[in-house]
C-alpha positions as CSV (number, residue, x, y, z in Angstrom):
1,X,0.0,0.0,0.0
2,X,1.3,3.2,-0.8
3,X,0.2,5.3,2.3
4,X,1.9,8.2,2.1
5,X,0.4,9.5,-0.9
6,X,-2.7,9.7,1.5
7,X,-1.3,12.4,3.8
8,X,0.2,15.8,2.7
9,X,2.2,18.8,4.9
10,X,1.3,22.2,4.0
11,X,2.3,24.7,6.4
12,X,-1.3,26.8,5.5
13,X,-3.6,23.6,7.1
14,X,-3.4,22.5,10.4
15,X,-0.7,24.1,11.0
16,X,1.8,22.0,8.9
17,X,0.8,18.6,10.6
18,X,0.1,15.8,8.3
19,X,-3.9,15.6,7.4
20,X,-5.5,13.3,5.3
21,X,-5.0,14.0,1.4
22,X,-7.9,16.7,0.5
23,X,-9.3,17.0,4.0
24,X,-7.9,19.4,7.2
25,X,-8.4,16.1,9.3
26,X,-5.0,15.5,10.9
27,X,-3.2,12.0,10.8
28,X,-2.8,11.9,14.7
29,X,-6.6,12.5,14.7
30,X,-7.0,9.6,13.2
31,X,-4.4,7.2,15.2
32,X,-5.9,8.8,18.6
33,X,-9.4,7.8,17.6
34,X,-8.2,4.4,16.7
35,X,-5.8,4.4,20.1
36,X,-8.9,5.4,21.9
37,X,-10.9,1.6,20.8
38,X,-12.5,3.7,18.0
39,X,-13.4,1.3,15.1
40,X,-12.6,2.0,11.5
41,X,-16.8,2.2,11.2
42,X,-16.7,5.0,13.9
43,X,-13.9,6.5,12.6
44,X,-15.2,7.3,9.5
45,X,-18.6,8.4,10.8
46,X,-17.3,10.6,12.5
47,X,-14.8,12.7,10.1
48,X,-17.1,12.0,6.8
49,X,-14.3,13.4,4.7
50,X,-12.4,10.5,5.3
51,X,-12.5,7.4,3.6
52,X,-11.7,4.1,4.2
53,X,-8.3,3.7,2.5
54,X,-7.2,6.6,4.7
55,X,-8.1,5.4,8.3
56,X,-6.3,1.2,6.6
57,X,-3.4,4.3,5.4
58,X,-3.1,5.6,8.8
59,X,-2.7,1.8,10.4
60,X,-0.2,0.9,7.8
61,X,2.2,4.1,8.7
62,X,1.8,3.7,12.6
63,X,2.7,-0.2,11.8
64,X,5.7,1.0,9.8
65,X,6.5,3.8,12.3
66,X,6.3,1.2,15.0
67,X,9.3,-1.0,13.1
68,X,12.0,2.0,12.5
């Protein structure tokens, strides 16, 4: 999976933090939900910008994050 074409830096949204690709919904949003017991299903219900690719996106980077 190529997950990083999902998230993008740009220092005019959210402050320069990573977001999900064409939404202001921050990556660490999305791993804190998920940290919290939030389930994908949740996840997406409650940031409807977000689809399910990015929230499987966001697993696969903490996963990778998690080996380095």
């Amino acid at each position: 999976m190529d997950y990083l074409s999902r998230f993008v830096r740009d220092p005019h949204v959210c402050g320069g933090q990573p977001v999900i690709r064409g939404t202001r919904v921050p990556l660490r949003t999305i791993l804190a939900s998920l940290a919290e017991g939030a389930t994908i299903g949740e996840v997406l219900a409650d940031f409807p910008t977000v689809r399910d690719e990015d929230v499987r996106a966001a697993i696969a980077f903490a996963a990778a994050a998690a080996t380095r």
